[in-house]
N, C-alpha and C positions, 0 to 999 in steps of 0.2 A: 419803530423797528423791533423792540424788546417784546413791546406788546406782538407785534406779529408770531416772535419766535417762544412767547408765552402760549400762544392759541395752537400754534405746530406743535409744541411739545404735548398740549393738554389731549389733543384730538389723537395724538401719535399713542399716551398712557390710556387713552381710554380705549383704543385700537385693541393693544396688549390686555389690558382688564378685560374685555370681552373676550378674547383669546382663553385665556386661561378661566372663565366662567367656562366657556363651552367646555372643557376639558374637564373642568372639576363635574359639570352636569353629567360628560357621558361615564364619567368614573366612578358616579353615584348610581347610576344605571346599571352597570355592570356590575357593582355591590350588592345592590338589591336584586336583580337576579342572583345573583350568589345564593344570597342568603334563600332564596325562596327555593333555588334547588335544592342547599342541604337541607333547609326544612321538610321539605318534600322525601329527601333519603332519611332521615330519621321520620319520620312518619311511617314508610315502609318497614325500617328497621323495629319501631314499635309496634306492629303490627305484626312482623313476625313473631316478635318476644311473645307477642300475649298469644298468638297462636301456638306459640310452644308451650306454653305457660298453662294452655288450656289440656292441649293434649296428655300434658305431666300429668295435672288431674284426673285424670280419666285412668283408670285401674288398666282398661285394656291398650290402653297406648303406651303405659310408661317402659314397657318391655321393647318395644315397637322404637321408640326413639332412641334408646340406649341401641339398641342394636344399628340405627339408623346412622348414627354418628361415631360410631366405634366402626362400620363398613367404609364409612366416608374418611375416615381417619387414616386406614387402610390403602384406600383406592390414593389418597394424599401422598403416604409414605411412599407407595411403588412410583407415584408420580417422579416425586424429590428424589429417589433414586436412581432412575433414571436417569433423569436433566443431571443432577452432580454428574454422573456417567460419561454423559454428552459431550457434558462442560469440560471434563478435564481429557477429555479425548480430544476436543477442539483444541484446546489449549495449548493442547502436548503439540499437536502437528502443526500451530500455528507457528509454536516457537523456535523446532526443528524448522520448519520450511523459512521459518527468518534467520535461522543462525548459519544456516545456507546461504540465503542471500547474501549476509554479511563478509561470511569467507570468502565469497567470490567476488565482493564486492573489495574486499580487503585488500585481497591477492593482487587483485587487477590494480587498485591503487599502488599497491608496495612495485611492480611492476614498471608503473609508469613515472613514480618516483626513482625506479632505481635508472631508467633512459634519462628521463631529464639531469639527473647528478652528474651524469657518465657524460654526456651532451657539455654538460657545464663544466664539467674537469677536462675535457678536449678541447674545449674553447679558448678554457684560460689558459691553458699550454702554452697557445694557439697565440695567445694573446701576450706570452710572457716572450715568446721567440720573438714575434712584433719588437716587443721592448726591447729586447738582445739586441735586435737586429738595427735600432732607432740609436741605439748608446753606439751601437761601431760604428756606424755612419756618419756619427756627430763626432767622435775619436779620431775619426778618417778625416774629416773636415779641417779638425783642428791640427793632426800632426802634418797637414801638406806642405810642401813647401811652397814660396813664394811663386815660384813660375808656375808650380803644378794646380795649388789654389786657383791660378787667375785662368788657367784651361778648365779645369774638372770640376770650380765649383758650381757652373749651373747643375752639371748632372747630380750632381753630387745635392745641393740643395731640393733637385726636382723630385728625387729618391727619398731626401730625408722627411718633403710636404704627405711623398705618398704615403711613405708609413707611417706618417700621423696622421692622416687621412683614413687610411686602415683601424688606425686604433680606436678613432674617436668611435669609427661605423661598427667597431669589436664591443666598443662600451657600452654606446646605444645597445647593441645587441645580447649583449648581458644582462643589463637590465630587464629585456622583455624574457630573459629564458627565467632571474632569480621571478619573475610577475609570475613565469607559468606554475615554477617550480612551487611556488605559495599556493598558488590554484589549487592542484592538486591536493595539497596538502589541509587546504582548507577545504576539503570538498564534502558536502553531507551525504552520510550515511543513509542507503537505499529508506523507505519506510515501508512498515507491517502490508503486505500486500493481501489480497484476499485468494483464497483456497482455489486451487481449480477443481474441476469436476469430477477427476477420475478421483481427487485426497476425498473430495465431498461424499461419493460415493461409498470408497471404501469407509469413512467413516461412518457413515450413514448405514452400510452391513451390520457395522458392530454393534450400532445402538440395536440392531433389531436383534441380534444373536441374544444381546442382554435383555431387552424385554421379553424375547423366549425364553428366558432364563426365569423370569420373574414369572411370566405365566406358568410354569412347569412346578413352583416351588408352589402355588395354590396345591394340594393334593383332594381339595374338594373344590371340581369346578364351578359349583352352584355356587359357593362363598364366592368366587371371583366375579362372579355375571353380578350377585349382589352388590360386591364391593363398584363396581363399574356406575350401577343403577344408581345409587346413591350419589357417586360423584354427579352424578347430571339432572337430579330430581330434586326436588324441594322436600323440607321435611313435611311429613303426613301426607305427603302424594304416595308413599306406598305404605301397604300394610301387609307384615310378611306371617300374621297370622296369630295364634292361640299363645299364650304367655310358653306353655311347653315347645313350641315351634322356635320361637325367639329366644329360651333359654339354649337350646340345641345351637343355634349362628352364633352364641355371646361362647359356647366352649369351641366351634370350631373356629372362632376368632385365638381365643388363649391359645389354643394347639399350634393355629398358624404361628401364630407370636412367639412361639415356643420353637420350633421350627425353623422358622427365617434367619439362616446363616449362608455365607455363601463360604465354599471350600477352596481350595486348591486344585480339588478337582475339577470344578467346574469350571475356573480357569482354562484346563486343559480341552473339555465339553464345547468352550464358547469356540476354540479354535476349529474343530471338526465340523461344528456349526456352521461356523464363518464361510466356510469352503463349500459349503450344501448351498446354504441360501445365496453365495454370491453365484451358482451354479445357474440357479431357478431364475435369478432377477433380470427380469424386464425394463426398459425404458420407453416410454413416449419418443423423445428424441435424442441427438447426439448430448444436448448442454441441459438434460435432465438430468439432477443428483439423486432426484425421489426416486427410486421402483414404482413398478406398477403395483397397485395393494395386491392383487389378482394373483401374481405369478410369486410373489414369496409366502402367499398366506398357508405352509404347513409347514407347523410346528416342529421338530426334531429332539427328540431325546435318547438317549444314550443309557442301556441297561447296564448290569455289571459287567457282563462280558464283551462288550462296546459294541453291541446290535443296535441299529437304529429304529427308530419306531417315530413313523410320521401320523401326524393328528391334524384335520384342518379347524384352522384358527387362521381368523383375517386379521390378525392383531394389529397391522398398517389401517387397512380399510375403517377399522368400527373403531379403530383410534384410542385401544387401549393403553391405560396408563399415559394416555394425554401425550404421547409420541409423535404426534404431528407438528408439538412447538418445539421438541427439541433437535429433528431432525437439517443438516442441513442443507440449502438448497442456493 
């Protein structure tokens, strides 16, 4: 019999060891793909180096990539400015529209808290009168006299069953109201819900009022279409020309740079904004947050004496400043 439960156990461990082979096997599988991908991504990765590495060489490229990567840096920053934008726009309205649900969530508790207590102080009144009512009956009992005892005390006992009867079905019933009244009070708090369409919406105006904003602070549009081109191109896929051509984008880069503040004013710009383009916006359907690229693609800007001046720019459409990740939908 040992023997038998020696060769069960042996076949049962060797079951398991092969178990755990096959698993160490496909685990080494999936390692070594690993490895062969990232080999393969630094492969690319050194292949760009030396094509960059090549281009620095070259007299007429090293103007050409500096300006290449200072555009890209650019198209970058308006990116991150943006999305921060986005971000705490969402943020804001997420937090508002939960601290709503909270109060109202709150209220309705304190509400149903203050019926239950009030339920519960009625009851035990209710319950204490019982008691008054159980002690003089038992008093009544006791002060009878002998003849009046031996008439009155059925009823008088029948009366005294019921209101203990009453009492018990008062206590049970206490019990299930202090159960509710914990309910309640134990109860969780609604959680973060997601944005409806009309919040999405109007969010989704602002971001583009401020990517108007962003577009409009370019004061050489050519810089912009560069700054764009580079975010999407590889380096040495363009060549933007003669060392004096590239010297010219490396100062209307400092100038931008120089430049790039946002005011108070424009503050007040994004809001005459807001009111234009939620004016113009289209939707596909009712539970679209996006606009149509089509129907808000003109720009607005605001002179000094607060005339408007409309420019087309499909800023949605051709996905400037990478505003299609931060929109929300």
């Amino acid at each position: 019999m040992r023997e038998q439960d020696k060769l069960v156990d042996l076949f049962r461990n060797r079951a398991e060891l092969k178990k755990e082979f096959a698993a160490l096997r496909d685990e080494k599988y999936k390692l070594q793909d690993r490895v062969k991908r990232i080999a393969g991504e630094t492969a690319r990765v050194e292949q760009k180096l030396d094509h960059v590495e090549n281009l620095l060489l070259d007299p007429d490229w090293v103007l050409n990539i500096a300006a290449f990567y200072q555009l890209r840096q650019l198209a970058r920053s308006c990116a991150e400015k943006l999305q921060r934008f986005a971000e705490q726009l969402k943020q804001h309205r997420e937090k508002q529209q939960h601290s709503e649900v909270l109060a109202v969530w709150s209220r309705q508790r304190r509400e149903k808290t203050a019926v239950a207590e009030r339920n519960l102080g009625e009851h035990r009144m209710a319950m204490q009168l019982l008691e008054d009512q159980l002690e003089s009956e038992r008093h009544r009992l006791t002060g009878m006299g002998t003849i009046m005892k031996w008439f009155g005390r059925r009823a008088v006992a029948r009366e005294i069953q019921n209101i203990g009867e009453r009492i018990d079905a008062g206590q049970l019933q206490e019990e299930k109201m202090l159960k509710e009244l914990q309910s309640i009070e134990n109860m969780e708090s609604p959680s973060q819900r997601s944005l409806e369409v009309g919040t999405k919406r109007s969010i989704n105006m602002k971001i583009l009022c401020f990517a108007q904003q962003l577009y409009l602070q370019f004061d050489d549009e050519k810089l912009l279409h560069l700054a764009k081109e580079a975010s999407e191109k590889g380096v040495g896929t363009v060549k933007y020309g003669s060392n004096q051509v590239c010297g010219q984008i490396l100062a209307a880069l400092e100038r931008h740079r120089r430049n790039d503040q946002f005011s108070v004013a424009d503050a007040d710009m994004l809001k005459k904004r807001l009111m234009l383009i939620s004016q113009c916006a289209e939707y596909h359907g009712a539970e679209d947050a996006v606009p149509v690229p089509a129907s808000v693609a003109k720009v607005f800007a605001f002179d000094a004496a607060g005339e408007v001046t409309e420019t087309d720019a499909d800023i949605l459409g051709d996905n400037y400043f990478s505003i299609a990740k931060v929109l929300s939908r």
